[in-house]
C-alpha positions in Angstrom: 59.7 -35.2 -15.0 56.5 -32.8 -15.1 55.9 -33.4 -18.8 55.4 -36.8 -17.6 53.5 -36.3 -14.4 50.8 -33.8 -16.0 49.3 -36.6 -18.6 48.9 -38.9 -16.1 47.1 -37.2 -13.8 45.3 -36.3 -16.4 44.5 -40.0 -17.3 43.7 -40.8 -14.2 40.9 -38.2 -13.7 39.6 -39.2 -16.9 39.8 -43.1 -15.8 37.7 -42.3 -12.5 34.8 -40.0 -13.7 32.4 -41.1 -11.7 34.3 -40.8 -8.5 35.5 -37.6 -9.7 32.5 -36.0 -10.3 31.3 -37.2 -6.9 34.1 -35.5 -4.9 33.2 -32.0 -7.3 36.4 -32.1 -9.4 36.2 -30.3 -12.6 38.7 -30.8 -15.5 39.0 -27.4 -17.1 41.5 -26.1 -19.8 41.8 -23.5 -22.7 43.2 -24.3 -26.2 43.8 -21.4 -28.5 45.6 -22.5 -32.0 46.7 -19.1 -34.6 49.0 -19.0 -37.9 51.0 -16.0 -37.6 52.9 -13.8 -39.6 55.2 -11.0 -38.0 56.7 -8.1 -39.5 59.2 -6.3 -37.2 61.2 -3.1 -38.4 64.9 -4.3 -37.7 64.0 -7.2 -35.8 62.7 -10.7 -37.1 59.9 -11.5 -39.7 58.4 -15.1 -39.1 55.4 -17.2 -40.1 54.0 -20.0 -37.5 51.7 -21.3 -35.1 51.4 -20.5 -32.0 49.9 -21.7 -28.9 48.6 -18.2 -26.5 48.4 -19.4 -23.1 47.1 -23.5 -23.4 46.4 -24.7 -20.5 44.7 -27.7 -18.5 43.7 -28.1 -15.0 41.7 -29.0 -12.1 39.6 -27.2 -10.2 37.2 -28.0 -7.0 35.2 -27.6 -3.7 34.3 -29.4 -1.1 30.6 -28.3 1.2 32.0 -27.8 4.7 28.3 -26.9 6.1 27.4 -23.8 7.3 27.4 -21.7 4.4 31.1 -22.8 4.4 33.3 -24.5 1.6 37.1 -25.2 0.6 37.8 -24.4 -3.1 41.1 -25.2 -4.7 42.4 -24.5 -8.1 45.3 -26.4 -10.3 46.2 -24.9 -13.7 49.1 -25.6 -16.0 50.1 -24.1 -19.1 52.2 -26.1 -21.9 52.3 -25.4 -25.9 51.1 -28.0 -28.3 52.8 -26.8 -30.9 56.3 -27.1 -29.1 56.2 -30.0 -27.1 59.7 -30.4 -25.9 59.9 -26.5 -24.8 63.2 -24.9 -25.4 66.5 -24.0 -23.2 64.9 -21.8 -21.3 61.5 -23.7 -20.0 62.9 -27.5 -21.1 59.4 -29.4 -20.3 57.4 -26.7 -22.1 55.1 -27.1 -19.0 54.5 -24.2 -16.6 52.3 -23.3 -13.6 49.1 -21.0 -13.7 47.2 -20.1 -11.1 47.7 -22.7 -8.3 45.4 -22.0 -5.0 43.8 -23.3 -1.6 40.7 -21.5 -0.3 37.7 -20.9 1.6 34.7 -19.4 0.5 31.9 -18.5 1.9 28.9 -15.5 2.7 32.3 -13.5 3.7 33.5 -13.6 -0.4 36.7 -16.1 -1.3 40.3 -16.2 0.1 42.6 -18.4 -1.6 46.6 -18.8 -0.9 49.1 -19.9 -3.3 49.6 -18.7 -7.0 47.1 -16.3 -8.7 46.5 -13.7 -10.9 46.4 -10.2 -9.4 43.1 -8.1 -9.1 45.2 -5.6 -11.7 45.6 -8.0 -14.2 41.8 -9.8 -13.9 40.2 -6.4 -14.3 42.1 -5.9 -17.6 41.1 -9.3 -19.2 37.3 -8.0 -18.8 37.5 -5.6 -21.2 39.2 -7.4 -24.1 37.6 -9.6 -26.3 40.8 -11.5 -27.8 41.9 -12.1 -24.0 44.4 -15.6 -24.0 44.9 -15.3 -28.4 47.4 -14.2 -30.7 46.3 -10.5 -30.8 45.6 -10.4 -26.7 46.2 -6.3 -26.2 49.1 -7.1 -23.1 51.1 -8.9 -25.5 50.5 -6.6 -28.5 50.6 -2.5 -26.4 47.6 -1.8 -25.7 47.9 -2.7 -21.8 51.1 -2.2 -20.0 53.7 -5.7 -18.7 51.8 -5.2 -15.2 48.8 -7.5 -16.9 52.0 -10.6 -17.7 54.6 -12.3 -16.1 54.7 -14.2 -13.2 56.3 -13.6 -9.9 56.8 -11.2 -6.8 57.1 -7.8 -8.0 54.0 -6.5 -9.3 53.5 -8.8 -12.3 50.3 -10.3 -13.8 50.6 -13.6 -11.8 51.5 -13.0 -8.1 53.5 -15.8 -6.6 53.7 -16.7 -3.1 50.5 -14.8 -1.9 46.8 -14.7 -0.6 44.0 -13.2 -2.4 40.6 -11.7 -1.2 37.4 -11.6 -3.1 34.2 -9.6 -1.7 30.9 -11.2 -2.5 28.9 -9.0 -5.2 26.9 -6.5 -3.0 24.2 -5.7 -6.3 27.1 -5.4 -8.8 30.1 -3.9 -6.2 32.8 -5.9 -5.5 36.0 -5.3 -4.4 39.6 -7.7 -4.5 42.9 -7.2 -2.4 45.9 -9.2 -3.1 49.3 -9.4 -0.6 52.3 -11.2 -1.9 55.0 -12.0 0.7 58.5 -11.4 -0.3 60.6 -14.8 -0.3 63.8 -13.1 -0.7 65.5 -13.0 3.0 68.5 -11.9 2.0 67.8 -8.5 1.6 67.3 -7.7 5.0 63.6 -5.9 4.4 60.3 -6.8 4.5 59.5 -5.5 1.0 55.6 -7.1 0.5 53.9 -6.1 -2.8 50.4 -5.2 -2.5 47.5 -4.7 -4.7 43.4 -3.9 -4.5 40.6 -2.9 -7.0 36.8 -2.4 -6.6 34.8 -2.7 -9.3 30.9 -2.2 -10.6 28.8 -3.8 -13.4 25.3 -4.3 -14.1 24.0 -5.5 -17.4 25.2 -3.2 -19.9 27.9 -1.2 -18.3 31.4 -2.0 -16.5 34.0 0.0 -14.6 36.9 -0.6 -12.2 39.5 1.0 -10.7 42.8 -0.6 -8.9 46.5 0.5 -7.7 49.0 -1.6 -6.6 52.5 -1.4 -5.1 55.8 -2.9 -4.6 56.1 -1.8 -1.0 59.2 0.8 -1.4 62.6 0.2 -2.2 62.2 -3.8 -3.5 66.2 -4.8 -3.8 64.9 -7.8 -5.6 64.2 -5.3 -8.7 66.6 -2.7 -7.6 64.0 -0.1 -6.8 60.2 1.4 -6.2 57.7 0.5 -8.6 53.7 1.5 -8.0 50.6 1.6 -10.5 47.2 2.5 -10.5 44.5 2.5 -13.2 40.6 3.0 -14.3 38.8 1.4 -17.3 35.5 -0.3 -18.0 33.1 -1.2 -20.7 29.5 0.4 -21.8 26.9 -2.1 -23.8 24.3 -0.7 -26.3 22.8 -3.1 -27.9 25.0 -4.7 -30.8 27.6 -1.8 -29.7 30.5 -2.0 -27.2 32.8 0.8 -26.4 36.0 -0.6 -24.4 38.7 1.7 -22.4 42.0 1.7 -19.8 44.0 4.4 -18.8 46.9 3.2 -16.7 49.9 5.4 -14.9 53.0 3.9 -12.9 55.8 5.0 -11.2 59.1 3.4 -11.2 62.2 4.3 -9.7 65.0 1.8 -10.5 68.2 4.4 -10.0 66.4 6.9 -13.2 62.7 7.8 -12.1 60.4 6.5 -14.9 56.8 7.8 -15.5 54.8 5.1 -17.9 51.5 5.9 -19.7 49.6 3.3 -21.4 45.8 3.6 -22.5 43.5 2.3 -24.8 39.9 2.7 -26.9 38.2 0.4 -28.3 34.9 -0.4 -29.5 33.1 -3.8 -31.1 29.7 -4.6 -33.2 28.2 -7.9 -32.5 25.7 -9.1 -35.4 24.2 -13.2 -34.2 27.8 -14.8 -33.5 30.2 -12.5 -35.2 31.9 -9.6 -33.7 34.1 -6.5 -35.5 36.6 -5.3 -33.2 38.7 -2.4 -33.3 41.3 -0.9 -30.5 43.7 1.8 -30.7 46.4 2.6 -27.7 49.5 4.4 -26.8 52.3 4.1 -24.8 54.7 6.7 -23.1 57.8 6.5 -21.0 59.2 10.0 -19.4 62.8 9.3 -17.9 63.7 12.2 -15.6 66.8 14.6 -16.6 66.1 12.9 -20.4 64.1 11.8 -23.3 60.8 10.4 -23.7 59.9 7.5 -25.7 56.3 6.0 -26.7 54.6 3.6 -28.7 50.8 3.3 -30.6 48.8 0.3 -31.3 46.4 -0.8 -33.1 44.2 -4.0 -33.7 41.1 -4.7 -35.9 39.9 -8.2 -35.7 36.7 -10.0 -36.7 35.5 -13.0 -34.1 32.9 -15.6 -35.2 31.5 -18.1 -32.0 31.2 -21.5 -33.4 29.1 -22.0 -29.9 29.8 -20.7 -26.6 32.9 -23.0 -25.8 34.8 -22.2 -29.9 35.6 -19.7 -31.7 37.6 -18.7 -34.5 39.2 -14.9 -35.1 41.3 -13.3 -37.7 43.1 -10.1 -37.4 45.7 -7.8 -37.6 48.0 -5.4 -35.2 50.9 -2.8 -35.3 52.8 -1.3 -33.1 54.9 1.9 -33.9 58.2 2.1 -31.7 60.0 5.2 -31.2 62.7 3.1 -29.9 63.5 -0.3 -27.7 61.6 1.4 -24.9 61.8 -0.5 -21.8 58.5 -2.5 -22.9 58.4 -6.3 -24.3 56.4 -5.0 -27.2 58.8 -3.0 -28.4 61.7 -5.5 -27.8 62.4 -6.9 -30.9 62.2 -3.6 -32.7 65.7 -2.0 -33.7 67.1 0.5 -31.2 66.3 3.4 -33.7 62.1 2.8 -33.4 60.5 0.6 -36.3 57.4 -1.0 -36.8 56.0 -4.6 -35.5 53.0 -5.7 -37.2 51.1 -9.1 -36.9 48.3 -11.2 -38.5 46.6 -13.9 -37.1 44.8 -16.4 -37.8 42.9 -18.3 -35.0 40.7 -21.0 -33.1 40.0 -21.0 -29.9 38.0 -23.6 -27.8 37.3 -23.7 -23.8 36.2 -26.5 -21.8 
């Protein structure tokens, strides 16, 4: 039924323009395109297109007077290349970020369906953000940046989101998720909140956020906290993260995932280069841990397309408890990818 819906709303928008415009309705989306070939060590070697995160929606305000506005924001994400989806997500159309706000002198609050301060941070810093080679999908940041739902992942369901105004380049974002599960007898609400600084060369943030404690929906404790940023020089660019976490789901886990990176931008094209490891410490036992590595080259067609080629591996000591290592044979192996790309915004 949504496969259906979605186009014609999307028609309809398009069919009233004028009236659109007039109410301050946008029509937005993001359409990234890549031939890929993947290379895992015990696992699966492929070659095919991929959609990364395609998406269309709506977003707009309306002036309420005194400094004072409503904002909303409707995205939805489907894959052009697999249009009737598969057993697991039949319309191959899902909700994005999906919100209802104010905003105002006071900063933004919005509640519904958004992506947490944690994961927004981390998109800043890397230049193939929503491709093929995106660094949460490929190591070099941890599953806290993907995912959707209650407990600490990328996109925070069922909560309300804070933005400060910038106060000469300091800002600061809190998110609260509220836990729908009322079976487990607790009030186990996730929380989350970063500040950040940037001026015209130079970047940096830190955030933490929590689980709230002994979350039965997961089957245990999970917290994070993490520092990064980004320094211009002129055609350089010198990109990092560090993130720890705690989780405690019956075996206490310590995770370690952190990143370098560095880019040179000559007119439209950009050389890019990251390297990154992972590290999981189980208590009583072994360790296991990953490294990364991308090197990409990104032309801009204008400011709206682009197109990107590249290349990343991933070492696995073993099927560590990470989604870039999952496809990887349970003795460690090798998962290497190479992509080739457009991308266009509008």
């Amino acid at each position: 039924m949504k496969a259906r819906i979605i186009p014609a709303i999307i028609g309809a928008v398009l069919a009233c323009g004028l009236s659109v415009s007039q109410a301050d309705v946008i029509l937005f989306g993001h359409l990234d395109t890549s031939f890929d070939a993947t290379d895992q060590d015990g696992g699966s070697d492929d070659v095919n297109f991929e959609c990364t995160t395609c998406s269309v929606g709506f977003k707009g305000s309306e002036e309420l007077g005194n400094g004072l506005k409503a904002i909303f924001l409707l995205d939805y994400q489907f894959d052009m290349f697999n249009r009737n989806g598969d057993s697991s997500n039949p319309t191959a159309i899902t909700d994005r970020d999906q919100y209802l706000g104010l905003a105002g002198n006071f900063g933004q609050v919005v509640f519904g369906t958004m992506s947490t301060v944690y994961k927004s941070h981390g998109a800043m810093i890397d230049p193939l953000y929503r491709t093929a080679l995106q660094g949460r999908d490929r190591g070099l940041q941890s599953d806290f940046h993907n995912g959707a739902g209650e407990n600490l992942e990328g996109r925070a369901d069922n909560s309300v989101r804070y933005d400060s105004p910038d106060w000469n380049g300091l800002s600061v974002g809190a998110i609260y998720t509220l836990d729908s599960n009322a079976d487990d007898g607790e009030t186990n609400d996730p929380y989350g909140i970063g500040v950040s600084y940037s001026n015209d060369s130079f970047l940096a943030y830190a955030d933490y956020e929590d689980n709230n404690g002994d979350n039965t929906d997961v089957g245990g404790s999970v917290s994070a906290w993490k520092v990064g940023g980004k320094y211009e020089l002129g055609m350089l660019a010198l990109y990092g993260q560090y993130e720890d976490a705690s989780i405690d789901m019956g075996t206490d886990t310590d995770l370690m995932v952190w990143h370098v990176g560095a880019s040179a931008t000559l007119g439209n094209s950009m050389a890019y280069f990251a390297y990154g490891r992972g590290k999981y410490d189980y208590t009583g036992s072994s360790s296991d841990d990953y490294t990364s590595w991308t090197l990409a080259a990104i032309h801009n067609l204008s400011k709206r397309t682009m197109l990107y080629a590249g290349y990343n591996g991933v070492d696995c000591d073993a099927q560590v408890a990470d989604t870039v290592c999952g496809d990887v044979g349970p003795s460690g192996g090798e998962d290497e990818k190479v992509s080739i790309g457009m991308k266009h915004k509008f």
